[in-house]
PyMOL commands that place a pseudoatom at each C-alpha (Angstrom):
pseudoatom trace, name=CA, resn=UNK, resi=1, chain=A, elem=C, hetatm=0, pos=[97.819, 76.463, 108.087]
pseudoatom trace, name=CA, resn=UNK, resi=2, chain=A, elem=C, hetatm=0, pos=[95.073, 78.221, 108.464]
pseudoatom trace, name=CA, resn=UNK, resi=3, chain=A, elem=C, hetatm=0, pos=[94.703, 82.526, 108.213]
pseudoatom trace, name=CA, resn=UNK, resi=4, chain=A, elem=C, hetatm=0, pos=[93.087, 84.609, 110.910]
pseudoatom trace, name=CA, resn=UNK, resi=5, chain=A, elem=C, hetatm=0, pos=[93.243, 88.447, 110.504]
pseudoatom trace, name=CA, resn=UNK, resi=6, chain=A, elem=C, hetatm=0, pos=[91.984, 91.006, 113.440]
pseudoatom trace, name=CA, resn=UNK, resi=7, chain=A, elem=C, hetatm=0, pos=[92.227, 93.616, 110.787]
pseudoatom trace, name=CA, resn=UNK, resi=8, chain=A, elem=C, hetatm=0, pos=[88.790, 91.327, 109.345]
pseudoatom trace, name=CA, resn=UNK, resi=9, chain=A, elem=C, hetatm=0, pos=[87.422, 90.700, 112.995]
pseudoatom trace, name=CA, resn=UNK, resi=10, chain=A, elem=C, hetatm=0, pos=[87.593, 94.130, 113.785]
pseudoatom trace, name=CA, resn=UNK, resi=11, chain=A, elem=C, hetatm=0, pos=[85.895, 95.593, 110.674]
pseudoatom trace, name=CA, resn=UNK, resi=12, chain=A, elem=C, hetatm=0, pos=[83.240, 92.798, 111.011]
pseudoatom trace, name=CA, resn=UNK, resi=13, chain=A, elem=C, hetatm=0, pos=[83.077, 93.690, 114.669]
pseudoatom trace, name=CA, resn=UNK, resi=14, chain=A, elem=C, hetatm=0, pos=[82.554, 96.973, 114.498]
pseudoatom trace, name=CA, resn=UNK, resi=15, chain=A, elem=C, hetatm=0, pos=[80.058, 97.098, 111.830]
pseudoatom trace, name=CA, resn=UNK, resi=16, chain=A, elem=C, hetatm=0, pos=[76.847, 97.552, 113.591]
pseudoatom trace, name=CA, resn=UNK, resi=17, chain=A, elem=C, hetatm=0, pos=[78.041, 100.451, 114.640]
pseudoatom trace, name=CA, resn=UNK, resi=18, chain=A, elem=C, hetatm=0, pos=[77.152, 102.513, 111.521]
pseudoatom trace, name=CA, resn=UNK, resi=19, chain=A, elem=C, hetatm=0, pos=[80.658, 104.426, 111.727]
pseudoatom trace, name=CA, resn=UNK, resi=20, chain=A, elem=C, hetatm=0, pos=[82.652, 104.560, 108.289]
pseudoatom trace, name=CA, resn=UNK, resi=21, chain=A, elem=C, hetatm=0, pos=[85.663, 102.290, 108.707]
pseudoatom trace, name=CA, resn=UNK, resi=22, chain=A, elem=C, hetatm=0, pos=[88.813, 101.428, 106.672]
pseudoatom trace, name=CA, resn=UNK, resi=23, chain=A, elem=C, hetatm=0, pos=[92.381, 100.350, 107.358]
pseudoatom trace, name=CA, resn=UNK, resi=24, chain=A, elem=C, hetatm=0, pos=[95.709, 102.071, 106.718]
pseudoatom trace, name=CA, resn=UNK, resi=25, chain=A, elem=C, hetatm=0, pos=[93.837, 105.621, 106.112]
pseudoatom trace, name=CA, resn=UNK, resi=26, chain=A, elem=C, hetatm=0, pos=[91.031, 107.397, 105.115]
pseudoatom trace, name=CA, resn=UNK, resi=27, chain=A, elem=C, hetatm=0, pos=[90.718, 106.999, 101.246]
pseudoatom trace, name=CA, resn=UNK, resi=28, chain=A, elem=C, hetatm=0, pos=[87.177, 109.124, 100.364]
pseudoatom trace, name=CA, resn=UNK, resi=29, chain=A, elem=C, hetatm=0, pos=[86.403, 112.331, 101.678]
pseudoatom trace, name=CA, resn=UNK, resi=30, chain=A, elem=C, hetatm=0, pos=[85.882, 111.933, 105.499]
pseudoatom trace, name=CA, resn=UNK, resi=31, chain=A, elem=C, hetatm=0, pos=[82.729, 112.190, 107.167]
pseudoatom trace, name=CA, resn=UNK, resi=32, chain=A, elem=C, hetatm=0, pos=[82.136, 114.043, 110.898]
pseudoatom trace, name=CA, resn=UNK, resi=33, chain=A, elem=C, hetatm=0, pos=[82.887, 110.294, 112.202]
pseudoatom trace, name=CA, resn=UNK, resi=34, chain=A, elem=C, hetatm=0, pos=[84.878, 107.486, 111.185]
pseudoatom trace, name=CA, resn=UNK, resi=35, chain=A, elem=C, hetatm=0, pos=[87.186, 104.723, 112.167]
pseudoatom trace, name=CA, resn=UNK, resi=36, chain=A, elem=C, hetatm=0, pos=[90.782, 103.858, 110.876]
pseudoatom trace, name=CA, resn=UNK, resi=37, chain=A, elem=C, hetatm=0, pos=[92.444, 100.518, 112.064]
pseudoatom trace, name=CA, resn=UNK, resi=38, chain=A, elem=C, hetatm=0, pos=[96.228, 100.129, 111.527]
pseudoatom trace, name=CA, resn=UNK, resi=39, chain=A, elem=C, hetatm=0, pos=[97.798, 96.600, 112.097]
pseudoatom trace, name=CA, resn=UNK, resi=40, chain=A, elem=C, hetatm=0, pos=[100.476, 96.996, 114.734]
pseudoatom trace, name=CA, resn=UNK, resi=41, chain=A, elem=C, hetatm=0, pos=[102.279, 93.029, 114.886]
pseudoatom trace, name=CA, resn=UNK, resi=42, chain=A, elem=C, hetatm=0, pos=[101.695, 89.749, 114.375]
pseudoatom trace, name=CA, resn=UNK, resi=43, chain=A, elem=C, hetatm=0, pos=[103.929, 87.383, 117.045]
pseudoatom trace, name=CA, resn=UNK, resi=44, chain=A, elem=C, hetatm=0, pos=[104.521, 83.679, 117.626]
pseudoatom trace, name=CA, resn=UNK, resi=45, chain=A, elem=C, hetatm=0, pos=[105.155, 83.969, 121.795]
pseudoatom trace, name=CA, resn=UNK, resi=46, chain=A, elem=C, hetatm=0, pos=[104.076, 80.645, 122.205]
pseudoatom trace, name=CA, resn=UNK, resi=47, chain=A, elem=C, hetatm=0, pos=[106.167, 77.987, 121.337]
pseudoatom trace, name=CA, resn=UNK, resi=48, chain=A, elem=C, hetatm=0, pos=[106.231, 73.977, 121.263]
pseudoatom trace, name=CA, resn=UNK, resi=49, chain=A, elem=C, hetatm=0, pos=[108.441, 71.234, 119.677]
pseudoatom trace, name=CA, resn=UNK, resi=50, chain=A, elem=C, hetatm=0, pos=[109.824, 73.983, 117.636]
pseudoatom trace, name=CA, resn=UNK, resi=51, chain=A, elem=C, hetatm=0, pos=[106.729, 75.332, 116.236]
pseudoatom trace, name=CA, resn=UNK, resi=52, chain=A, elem=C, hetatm=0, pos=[104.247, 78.188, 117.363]
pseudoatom trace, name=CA, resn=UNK, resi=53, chain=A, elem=C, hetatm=0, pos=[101.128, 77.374, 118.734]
pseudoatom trace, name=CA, resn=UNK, resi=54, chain=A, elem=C, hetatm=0, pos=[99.336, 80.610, 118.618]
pseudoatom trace, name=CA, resn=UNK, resi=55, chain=A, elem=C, hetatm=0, pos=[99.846, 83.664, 116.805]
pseudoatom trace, name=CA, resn=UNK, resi=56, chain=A, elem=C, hetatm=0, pos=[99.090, 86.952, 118.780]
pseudoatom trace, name=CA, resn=UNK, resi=57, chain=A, elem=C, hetatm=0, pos=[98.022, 89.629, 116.145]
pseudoatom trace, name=CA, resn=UNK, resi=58, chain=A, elem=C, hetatm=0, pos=[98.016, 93.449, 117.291]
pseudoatom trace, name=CA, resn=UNK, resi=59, chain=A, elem=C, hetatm=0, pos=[95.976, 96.326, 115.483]
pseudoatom trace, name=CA, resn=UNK, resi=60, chain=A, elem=C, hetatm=0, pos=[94.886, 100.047, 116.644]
pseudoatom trace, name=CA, resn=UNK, resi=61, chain=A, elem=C, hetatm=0, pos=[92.041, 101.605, 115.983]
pseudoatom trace, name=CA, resn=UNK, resi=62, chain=A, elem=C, hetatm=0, pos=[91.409, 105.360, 115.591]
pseudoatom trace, name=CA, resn=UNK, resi=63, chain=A, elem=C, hetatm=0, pos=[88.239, 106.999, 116.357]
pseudoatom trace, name=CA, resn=UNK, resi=64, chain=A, elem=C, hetatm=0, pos=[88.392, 110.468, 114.857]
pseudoatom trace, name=CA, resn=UNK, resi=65, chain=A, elem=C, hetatm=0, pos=[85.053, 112.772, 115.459]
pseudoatom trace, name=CA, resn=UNK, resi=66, chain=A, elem=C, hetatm=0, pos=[83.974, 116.655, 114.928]
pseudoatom trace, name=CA, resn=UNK, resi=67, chain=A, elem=C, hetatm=0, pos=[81.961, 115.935, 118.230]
pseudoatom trace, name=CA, resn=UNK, resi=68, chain=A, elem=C, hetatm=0, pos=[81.566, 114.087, 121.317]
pseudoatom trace, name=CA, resn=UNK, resi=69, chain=A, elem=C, hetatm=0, pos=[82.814, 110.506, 120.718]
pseudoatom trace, name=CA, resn=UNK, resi=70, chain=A, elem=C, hetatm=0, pos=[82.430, 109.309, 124.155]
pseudoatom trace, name=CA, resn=UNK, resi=71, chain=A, elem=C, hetatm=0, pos=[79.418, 107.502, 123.411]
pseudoatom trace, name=CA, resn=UNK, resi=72, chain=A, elem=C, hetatm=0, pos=[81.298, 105.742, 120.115]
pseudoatom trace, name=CA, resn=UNK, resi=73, chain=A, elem=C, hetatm=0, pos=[84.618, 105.142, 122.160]
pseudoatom trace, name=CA, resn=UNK, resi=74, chain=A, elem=C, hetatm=0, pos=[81.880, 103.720, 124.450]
pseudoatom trace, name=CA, resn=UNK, resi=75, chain=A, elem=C, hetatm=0, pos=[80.229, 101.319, 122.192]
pseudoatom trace, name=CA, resn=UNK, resi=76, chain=A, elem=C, hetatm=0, pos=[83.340, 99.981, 120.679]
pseudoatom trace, name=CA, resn=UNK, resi=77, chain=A, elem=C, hetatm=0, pos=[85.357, 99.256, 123.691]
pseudoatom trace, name=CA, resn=UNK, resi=78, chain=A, elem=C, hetatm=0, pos=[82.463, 97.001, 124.653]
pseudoatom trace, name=CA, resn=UNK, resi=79, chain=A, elem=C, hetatm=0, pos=[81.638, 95.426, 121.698]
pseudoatom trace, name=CA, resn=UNK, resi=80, chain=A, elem=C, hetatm=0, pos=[85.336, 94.592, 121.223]
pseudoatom trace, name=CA, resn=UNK, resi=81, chain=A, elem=C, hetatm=0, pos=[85.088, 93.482, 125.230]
pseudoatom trace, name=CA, resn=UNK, resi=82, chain=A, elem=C, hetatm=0, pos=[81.971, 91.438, 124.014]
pseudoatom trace, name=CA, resn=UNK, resi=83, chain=A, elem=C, hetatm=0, pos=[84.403, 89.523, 121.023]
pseudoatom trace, name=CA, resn=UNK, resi=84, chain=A, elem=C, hetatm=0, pos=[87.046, 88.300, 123.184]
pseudoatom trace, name=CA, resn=UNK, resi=85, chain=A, elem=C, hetatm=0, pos=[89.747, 91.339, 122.289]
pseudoatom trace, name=CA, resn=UNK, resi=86, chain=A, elem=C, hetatm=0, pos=[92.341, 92.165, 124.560]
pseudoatom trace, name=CA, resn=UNK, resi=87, chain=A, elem=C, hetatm=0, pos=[92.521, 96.020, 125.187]
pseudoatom trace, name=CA, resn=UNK, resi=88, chain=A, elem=C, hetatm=0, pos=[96.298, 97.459, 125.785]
pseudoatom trace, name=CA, resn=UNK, resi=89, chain=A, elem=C, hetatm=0, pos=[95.563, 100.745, 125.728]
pseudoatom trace, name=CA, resn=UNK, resi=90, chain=A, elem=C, hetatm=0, pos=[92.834, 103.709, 124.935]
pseudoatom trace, name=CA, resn=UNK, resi=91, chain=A, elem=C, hetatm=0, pos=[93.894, 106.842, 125.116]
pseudoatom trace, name=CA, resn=UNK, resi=92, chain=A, elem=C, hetatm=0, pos=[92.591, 110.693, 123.821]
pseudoatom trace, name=CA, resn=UNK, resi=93, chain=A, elem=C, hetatm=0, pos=[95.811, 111.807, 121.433]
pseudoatom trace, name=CA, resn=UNK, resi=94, chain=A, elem=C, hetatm=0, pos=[94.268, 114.776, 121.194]
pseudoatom trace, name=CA, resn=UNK, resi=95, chain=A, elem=C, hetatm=0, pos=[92.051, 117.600, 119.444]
pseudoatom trace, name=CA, resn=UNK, resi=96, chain=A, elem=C, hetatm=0, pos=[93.402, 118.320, 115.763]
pseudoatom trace, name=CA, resn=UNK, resi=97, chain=A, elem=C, hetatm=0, pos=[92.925, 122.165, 114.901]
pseudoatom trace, name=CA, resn=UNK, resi=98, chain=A, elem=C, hetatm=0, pos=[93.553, 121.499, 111.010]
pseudoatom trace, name=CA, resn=UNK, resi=99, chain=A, elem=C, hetatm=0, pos=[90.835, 119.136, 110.798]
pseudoatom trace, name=CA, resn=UNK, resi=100, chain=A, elem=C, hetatm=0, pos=[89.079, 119.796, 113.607]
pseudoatom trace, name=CA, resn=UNK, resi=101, chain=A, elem=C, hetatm=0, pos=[88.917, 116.445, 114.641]
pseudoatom trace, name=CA, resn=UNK, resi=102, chain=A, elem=C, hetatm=0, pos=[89.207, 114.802, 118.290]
pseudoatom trace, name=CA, resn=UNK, resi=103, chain=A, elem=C, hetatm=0, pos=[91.423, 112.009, 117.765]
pseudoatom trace, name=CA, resn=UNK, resi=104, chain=A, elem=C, hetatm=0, pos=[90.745, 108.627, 120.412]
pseudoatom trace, name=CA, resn=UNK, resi=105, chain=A, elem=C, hetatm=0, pos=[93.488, 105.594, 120.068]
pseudoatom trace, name=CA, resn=UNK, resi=106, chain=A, elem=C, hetatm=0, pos=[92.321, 102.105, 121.254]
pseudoatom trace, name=CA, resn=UNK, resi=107, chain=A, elem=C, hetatm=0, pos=[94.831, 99.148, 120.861]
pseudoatom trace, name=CA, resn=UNK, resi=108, chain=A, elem=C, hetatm=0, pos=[93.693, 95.691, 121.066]
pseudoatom trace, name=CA, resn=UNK, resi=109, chain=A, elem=C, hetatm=0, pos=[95.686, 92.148, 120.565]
pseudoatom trace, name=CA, resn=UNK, resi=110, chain=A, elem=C, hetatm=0, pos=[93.900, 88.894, 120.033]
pseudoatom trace, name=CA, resn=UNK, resi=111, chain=A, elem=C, hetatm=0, pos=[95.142, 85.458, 120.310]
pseudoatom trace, name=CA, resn=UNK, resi=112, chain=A, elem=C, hetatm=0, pos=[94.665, 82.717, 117.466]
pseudoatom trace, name=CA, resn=UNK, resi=113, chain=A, elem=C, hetatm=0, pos=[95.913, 78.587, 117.504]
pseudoatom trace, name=CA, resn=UNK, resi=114, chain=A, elem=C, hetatm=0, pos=[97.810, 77.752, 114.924]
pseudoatom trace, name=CA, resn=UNK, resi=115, chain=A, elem=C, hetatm=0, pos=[96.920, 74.720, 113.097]
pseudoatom trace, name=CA, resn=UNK, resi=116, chain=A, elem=C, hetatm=0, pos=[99.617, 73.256, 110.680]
for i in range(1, 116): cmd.bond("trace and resi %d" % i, "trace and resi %d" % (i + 1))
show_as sticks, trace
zoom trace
């Protein structure tokens, strides 16, 4: 079987963007700007003879910035748009007064075939 992994697509993705990105959390010291993608599920929903055909993996992706991040929520909804992700949701969870960070949520799903 092969392995597919949005968690990889995304980073990849996402790259030429020039914004600091890592998944679970943060490790270094955070800059004004960064991303943080979080893997939400991996599901077999389709199903034939018995075995899955496709694998639907979920994954969110925060946007935290000291600034304006329109124009980076911006960039990375359409880039993701451009790579064939499904957007669920994108919302503004809000601004963070102990780290004075605005904090922007975008969840995305993306189907892969399953070969056995």
């Amino acid at each position: 079987m092969t392995y597919n992994s949005i968690l990889k697509e995304i980073q990849t993705a996402l790259q030429e963007t020039h914004i600091p990105i890592e998944t679970g959390t943060f490790k270094s010291k955070a800059p004004d700007e960064y991303i943080v993608i979080t893997p939400l599920s991996d599901v077999f929903n389709l199903y034939a003879d018995n075995l899955p055909q496709a694998e639907i993996q979920e994954a969110r992706i925060s946007l935290f910035s000291k600034h304006n991040y329109m124009a980076s929520k911006e960039v990375i909804i359409n880039k993701l748009l451009m790579l064939n992700f499904t957007i669920t949701d994108r919302r503004y969870l809000g601004y963070e007064e102990d780290t004075f960070y605005h904090h922007f949520v975008i969840d995305v799903n993306k189907e892969y075939e399953i070969k056995i």
